[in-house]
N, C-alpha and C positions, 0 to 999 in steps of 0.2 A: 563315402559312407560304408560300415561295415557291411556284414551277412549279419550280424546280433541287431544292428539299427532294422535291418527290413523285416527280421522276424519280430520285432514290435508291432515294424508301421505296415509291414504289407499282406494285411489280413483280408480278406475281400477283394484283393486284387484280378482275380479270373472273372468274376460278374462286371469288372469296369474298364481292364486292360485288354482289349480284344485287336487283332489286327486288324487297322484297314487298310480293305484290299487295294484301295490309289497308291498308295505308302509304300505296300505289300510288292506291287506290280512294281516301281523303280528302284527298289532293296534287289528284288531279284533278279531283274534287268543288268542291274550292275556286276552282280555275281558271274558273265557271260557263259563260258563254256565250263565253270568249273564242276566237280563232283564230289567232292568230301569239304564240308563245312563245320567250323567251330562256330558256335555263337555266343560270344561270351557276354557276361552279365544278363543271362537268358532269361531271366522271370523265369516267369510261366510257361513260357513258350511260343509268346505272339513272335510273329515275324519268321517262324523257320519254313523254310521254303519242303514243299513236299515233295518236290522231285529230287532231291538231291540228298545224298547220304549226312546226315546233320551229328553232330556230337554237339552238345549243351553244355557249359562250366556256369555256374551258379553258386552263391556263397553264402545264400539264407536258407536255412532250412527248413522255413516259413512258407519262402515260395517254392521249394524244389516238391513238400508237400500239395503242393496246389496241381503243379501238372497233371496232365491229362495223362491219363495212359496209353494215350497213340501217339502223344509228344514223342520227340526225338532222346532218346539215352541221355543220363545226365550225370556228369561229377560235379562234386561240390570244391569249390575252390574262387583263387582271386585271380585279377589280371594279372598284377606284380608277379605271381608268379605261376605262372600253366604248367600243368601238369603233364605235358608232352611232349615228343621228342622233336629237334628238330626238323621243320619240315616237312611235319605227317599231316598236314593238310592245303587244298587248293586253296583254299580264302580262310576266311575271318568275319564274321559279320559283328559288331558290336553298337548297337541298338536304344539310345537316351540312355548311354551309361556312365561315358566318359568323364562327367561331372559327381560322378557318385567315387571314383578310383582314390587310394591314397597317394597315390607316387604315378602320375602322368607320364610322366618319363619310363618310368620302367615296364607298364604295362604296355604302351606302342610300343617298346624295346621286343617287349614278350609275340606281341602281335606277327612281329616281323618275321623272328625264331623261328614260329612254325607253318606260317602260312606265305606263299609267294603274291599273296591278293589282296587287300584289306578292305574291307566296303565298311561304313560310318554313318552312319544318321546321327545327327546332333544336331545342339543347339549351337549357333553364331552367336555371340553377344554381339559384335560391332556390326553384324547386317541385321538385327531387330526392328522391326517398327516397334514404338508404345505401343502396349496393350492393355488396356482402361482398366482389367483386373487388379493392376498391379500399381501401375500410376494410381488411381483412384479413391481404392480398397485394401488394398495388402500391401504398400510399399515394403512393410517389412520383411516379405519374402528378398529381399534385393541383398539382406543382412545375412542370412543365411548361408552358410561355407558353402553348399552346393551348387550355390547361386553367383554370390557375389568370387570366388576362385573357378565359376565355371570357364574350362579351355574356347578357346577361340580356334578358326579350322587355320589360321596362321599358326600357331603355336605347334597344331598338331600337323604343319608341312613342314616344322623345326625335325621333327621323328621320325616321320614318313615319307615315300617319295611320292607326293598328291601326284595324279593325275589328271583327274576333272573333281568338280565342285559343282553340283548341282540341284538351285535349289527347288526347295519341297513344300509350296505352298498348302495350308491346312485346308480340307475341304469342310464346305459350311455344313455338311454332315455327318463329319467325321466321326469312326464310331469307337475310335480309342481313346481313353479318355487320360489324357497327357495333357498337361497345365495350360497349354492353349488352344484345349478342343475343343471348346463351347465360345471360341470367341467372338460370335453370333447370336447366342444361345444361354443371355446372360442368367435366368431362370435358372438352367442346371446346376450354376454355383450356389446356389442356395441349401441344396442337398447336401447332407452332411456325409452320404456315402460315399457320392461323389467326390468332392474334396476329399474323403479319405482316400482315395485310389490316387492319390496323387502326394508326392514325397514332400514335395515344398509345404505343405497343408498341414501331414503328417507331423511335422519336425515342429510347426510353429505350438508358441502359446495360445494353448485354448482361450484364452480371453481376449488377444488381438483376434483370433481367428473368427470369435462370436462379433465382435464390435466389427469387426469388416464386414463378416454375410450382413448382423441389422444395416447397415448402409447401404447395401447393395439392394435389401428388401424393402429400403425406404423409397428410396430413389428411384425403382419400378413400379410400385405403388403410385407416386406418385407424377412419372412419365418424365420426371429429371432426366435419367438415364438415355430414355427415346430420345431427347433432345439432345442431347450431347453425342451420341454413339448410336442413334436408330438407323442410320446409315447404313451401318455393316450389317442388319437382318437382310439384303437384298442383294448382297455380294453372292457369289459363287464359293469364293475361296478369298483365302490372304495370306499373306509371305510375312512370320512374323519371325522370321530366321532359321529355322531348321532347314537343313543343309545335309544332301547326302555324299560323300567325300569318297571318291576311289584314291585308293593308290596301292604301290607292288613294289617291286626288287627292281 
C-alpha cells in the first residue's frame, strides 16, 4: 500500500492505534542492547521504545500529521528505498507493515543495509488459527492484496538471517486496535470508528462492509454468535498468528 492509500484510510488512527504495553514489552525485549533505532512504516508512533534514540521513516502524510510531538523525529519515505547510509543504525523495528510494502524483497534488502538487528512483528498466514471475523463476516477481506499477498515469516528467512520466531498471542484486552484485537470483544466490530482504524476495513466496499457488521449485529442480538464462538469471551489471550521475528548479519 502506498503513503497516498493511508492518507485516505488513516484518518482517526491516534484515538484507535495505541500501543499495547504486552506487545510493547517483547518488541523491546527483542531490541536487546541496541541504541539507535529506525522504525519503519511508523504510523503514528505506537511501538517506539522510549529509551532508546528512535528515527521514524513514514510515507503518509496523513499519519506523519497525526504524531505526537514527543514522538520520535520522522522522515517521510518507503522501505524499498531508506533514506540512510549504510549502517547508521543498531536495529530496525518494522511493526504490521510488511504486508502493506510494494517489493518485499527490496525493503528486507533495505533493512539489512542499514541496520545489523532486525526485529518484525507481523502477521504468519500459515500459523493462523480461524478467526470468526473473517470466516463468518468478511471473507472478503481474504481478497484484498494486503491480505491475500501477505509474506509468511518463511518468505521473510528467504531475506533475512531469522534468528528466533516468537510468537505473540493477542491479549483479550488488548488495546491496539489491529484486525484481530477484539477477538473476544465481538461488539466493538460494530463501530464503524473502529473498523475504520483498521486497513483491511478501510480498503473494502462500503456495501460488503455494511452487509458484514448487519450479520454480526444480527447474530448478537440474537445469541447465534454466543453459541458458536462464546467460548473465547473467557480466554485470556489467543495466538491468531502474529509473530515477533529477530534476525541480524
Amino acid at each position: 500500500m502506498t503513503g497516498a492509500a493511508y492518507d485516505r484510510i488513516g484518518r482517526g488512527y491516534t484515538g484507535r492505534r495505541r500501543s499495547d504495553p504486552r506487545i510493547a514489552k517483547a518488541l523491546w525485549n527483542a531490541l536487546g542492547e541496541t541504541t539507535t533505532v529506525l522504525n519503519v512504516g511508523a504510523g503514528t508512533g505506537s511501538y517506539e521504545p522510549p529509551d532508546r534514540q528512535v528515527t521514524a521513516l513514514e510515507p503518509s502524510s496523513e499519519m506523519i500529521r497525526q504524531r505526537s510531538s514527543r514522538a520520535a523525529p520522522v522522515a517521510q519515505g518507503v522501505a524499498e528505498a531508506l533514506p540512510f547510509a549504510n549502517a547508521t543504525f543498531d536495529a530496525v523495528t518494522a511493526v504490521l507493515t510488511l504486508h502493506h510494502w510494494q517489493a518485499l524483497d527490496r525493503g528486507l534488502a533495505e533493512l539489512r543495509r542499514v541496520s545489523s538487528r532486525q526485529v518484525i512483528f507481523m502477521f504468519d498466514p500459515p500459523s493462523s488459527n480461524a478467526l470468526w471475523l473473517i470466516d463468518d463476516y468478511f471473507p472478503e477481506v481474504l481478497e484484498l492484496p494486503t491480505e491475500r499477498d501477505a509474506p509468511s515469516v518463511s518468505l521473510v528467512a528467504e531475506h533475512l538471517h531469522v534468528m528466533s520466531v516468537q510468537p505473540v498471542p493477542v491479549p483479550a484486552d488488548c488495546v491496539d486496535g489491529f484486525a484481530g484485537c477484539y477477538w473476544n470483544r465481538p461488539e466493538a466490530y460494530l463501530r464503524p470508528e473502529v473498523r475504520m482504524a483498521m486497513s483491511c476495513f478501510a480498503m473494502m466496499d462500503p456495501a460488503i462492509e455494511a452487509r458484514g457488521a448487519e450479520l454480526l449485529r444480527a447474530d448478537l442480538e440474537s445469541g447465534r454468535w454466543d453459541e458458536r464462538h462464546g467460548h473465547l469471551r473467557a480466554m485470556r489471550e489467543y495466538d491468531l498468528g502474529y509473530r515477533l521475528v529477530v534476525a541480524g548479519a
